[in-house]
PADOGU-567210 format. One record per atom (N, C-alpha, C, O): x, y, z; residue in one letter. Coordinates in steps of 0.2 Angstrom, whole numbers, padded with zeros to 4 digits, always signed. Last residue first. Layout:
BEGIN
XYZA
...
***
This chain:
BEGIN
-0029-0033+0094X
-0034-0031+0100X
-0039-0028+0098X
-0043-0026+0102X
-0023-0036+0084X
-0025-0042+0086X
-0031-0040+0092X
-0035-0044+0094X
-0018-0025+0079X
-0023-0032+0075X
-0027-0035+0077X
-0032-0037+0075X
-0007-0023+0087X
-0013-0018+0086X
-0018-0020+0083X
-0023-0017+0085X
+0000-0034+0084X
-0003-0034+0091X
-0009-0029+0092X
-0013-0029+0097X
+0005-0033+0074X
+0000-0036+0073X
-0003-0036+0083X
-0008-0039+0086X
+0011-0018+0075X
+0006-0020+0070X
+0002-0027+0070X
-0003-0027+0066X
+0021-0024+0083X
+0018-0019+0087X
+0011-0018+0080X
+0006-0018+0083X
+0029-0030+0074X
+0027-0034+0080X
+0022-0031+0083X
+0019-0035+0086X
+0032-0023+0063X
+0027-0026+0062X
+0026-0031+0066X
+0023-0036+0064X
+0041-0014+0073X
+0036-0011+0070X
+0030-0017+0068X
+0024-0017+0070X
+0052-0025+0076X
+0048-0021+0080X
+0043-0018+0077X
+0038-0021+0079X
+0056-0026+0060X
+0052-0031+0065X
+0048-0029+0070X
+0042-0029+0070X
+0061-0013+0059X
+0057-0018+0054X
+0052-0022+0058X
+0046-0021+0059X
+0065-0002+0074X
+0066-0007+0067X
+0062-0010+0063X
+0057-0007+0064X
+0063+0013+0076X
+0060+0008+0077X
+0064+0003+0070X
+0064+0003+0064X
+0066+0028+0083X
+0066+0025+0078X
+0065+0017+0081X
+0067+0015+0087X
+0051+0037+0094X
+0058+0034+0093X
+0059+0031+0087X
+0054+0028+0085X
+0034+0032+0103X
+0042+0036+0101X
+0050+0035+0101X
+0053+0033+0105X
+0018+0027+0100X
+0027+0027+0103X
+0032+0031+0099X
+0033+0032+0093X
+0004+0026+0105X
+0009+0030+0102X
+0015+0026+0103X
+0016+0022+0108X
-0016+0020+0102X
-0007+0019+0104X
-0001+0022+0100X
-0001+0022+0094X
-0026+0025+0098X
-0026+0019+0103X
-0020+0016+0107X
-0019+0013+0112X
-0036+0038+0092X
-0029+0035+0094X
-0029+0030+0102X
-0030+0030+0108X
-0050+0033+0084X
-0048+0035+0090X
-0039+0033+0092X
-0037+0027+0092X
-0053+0030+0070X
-0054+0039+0072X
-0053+0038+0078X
-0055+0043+0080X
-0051+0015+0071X
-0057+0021+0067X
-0058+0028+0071X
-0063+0030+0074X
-0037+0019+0076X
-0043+0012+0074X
-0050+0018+0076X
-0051+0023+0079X
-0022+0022+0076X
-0028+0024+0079X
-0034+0019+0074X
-0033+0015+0069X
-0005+0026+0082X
-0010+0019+0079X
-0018+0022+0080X
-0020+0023+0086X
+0007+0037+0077X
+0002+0036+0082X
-0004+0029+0079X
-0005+0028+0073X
+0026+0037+0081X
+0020+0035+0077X
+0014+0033+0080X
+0015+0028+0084X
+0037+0050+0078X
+0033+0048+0085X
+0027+0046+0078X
+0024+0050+0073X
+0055+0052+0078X
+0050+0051+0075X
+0045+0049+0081X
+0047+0047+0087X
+0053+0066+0088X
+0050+0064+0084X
+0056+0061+0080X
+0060+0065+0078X
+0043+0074+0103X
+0050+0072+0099X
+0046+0069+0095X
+0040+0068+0095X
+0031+0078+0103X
+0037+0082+0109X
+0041+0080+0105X
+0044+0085+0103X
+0014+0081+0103X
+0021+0077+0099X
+0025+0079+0102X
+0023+0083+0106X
+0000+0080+0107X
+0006+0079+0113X
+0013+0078+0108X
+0018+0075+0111X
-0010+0082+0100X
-0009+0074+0101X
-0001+0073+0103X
+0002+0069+0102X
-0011+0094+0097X
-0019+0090+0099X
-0015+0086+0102X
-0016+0086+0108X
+0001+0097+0090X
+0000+0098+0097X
-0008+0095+0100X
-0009+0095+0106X
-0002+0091+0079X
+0005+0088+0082X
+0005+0091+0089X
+0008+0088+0093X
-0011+0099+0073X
-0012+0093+0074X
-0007+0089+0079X
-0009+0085+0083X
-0005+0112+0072X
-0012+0111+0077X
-0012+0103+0077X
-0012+0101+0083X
+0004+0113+0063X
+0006+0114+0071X
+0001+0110+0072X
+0002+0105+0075X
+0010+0116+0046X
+0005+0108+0050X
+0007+0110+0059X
+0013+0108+0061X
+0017+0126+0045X
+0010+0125+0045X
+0008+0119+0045X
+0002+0118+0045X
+0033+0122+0047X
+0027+0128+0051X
+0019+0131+0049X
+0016+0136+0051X
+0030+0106+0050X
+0030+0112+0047X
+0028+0116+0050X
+0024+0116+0054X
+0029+0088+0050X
+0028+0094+0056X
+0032+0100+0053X
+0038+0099+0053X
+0022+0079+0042X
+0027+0083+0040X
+0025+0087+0045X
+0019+0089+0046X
+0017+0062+0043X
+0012+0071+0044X
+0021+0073+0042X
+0025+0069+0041X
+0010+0048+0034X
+0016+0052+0034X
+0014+0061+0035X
+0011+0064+0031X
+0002+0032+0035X
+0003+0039+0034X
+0006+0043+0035X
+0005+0043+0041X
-0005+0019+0031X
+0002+0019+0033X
+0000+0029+0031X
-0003+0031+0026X
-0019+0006+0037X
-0015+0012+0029X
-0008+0017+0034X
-0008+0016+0040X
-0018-0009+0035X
-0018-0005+0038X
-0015-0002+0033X
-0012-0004+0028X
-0016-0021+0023X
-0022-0020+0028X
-0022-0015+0032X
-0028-0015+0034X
-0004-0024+0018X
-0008-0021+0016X
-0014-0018+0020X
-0016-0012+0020X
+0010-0025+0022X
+0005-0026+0023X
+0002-0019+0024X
+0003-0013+0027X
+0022-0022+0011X
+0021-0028+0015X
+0015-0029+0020X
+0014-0034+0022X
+0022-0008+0010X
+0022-0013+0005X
+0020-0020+0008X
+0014-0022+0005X
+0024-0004+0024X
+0017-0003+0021X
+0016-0007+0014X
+0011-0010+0013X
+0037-0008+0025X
+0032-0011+0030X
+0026-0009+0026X
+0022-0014+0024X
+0044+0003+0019X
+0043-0004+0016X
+0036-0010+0019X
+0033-0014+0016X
+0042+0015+0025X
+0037+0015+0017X
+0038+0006+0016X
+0033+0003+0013X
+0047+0012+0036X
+0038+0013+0038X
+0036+0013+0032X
+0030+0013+0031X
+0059+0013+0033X
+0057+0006+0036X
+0049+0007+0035X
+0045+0003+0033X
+0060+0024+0026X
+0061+0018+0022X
+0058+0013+0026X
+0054+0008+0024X
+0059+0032+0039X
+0056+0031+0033X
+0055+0027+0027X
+0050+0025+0024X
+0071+0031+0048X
+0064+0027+0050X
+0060+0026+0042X
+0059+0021+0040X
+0080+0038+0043X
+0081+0033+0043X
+0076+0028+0046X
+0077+0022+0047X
+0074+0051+0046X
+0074+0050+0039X
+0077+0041+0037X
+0077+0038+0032X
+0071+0049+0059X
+0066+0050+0056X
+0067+0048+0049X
+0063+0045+0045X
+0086+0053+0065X
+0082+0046+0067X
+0075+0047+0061X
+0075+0041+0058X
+0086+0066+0058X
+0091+0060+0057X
+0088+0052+0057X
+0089+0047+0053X
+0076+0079+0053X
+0079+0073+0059X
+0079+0066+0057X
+0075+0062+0055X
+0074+0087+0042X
+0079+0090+0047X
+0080+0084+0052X
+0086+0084+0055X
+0061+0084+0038X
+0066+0081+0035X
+0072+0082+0038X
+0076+0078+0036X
+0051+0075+0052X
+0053+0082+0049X
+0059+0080+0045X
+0062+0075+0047X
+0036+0066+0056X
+0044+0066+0055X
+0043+0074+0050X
+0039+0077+0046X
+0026+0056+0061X
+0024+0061+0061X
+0033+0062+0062X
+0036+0059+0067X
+0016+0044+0054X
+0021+0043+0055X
+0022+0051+0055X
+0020+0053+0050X
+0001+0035+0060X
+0004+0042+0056X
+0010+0041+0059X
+0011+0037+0063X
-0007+0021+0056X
+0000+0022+0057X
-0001+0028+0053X
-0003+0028+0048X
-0024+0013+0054X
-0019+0019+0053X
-0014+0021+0057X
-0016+0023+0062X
-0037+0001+0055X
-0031+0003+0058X
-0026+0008+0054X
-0024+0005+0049X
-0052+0011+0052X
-0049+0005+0051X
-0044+0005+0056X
-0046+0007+0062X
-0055+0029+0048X
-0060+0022+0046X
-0051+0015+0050X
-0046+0017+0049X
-0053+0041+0051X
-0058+0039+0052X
-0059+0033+0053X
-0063+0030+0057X
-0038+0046+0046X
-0037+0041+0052X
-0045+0038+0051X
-0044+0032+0051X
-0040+0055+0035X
-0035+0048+0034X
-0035+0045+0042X
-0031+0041+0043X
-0048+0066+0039X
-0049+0061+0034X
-0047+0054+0031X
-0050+0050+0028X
-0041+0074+0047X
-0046+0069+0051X
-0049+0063+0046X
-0050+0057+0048X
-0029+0079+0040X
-0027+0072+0045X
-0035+0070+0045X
-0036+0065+0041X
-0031+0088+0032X
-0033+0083+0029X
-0033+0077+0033X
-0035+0072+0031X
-0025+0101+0037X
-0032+0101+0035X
-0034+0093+0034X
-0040+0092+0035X
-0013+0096+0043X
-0018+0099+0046X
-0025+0095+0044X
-0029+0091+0047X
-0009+0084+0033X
-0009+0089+0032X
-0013+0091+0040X
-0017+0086+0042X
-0003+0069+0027X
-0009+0072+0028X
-0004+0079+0030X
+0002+0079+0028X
+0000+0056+0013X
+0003+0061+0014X
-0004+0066+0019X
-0009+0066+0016X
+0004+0038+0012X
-0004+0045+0008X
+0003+0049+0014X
+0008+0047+0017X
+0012+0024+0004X
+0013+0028+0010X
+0007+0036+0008X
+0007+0038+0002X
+0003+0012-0003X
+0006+0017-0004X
+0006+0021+0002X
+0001+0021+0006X
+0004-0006+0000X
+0000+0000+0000X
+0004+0006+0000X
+0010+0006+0003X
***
């Protein structure tokens, strides 16, 4: 599945429905740009969850403060429009799609 891209105006749109990963990173940080490939490849790799990428900007703010961002990378898991689980920090392959099937499985 293709990595979507949100925005302020466009997050409420891409979490409503199912299981959703934002991946909430800036190009300026190090851990985040080598998180990225991991969280584009894992979305290849399953399907079933939608995989999405916030840009923290000086116009994406309101969102990343709604929902406490402090560091980053920091990826939030929400099931049909409620955030159900965060964690913070780069993450490996496996760890990621350990922490995806257990978000699956609850």
């Amino acid at each position: 599945m293709a990595i979507e891209h949100a925005t302020d105006a466009t997050f409420e749109s891409f979490i409503g429905s199912g299981v959703t990963l934002v991946d909430f990173w800036a190009p300026w940080c190090g851990p985040c740009r080598m998180f990225g490939p991991i969280f584009e490849s894992t979305s290849d790799a399953i399907t079933d969850v939608k995989f999405v990428k916030f840009e923290i900007d000086e116009s994406n703010r309101r969102t990343p403060a709604k929902y406490g961002i402090r560091s980053i990378p920091s990826v939030l898991a929400f099931r049909d429009g409620e955030l159900i689980e965060a964690r913070t920090g780069l993450m490996d392959q496996d760890t990621l799609v350990d922490w995806i099937r257990e978000l699956k499985g609850s």
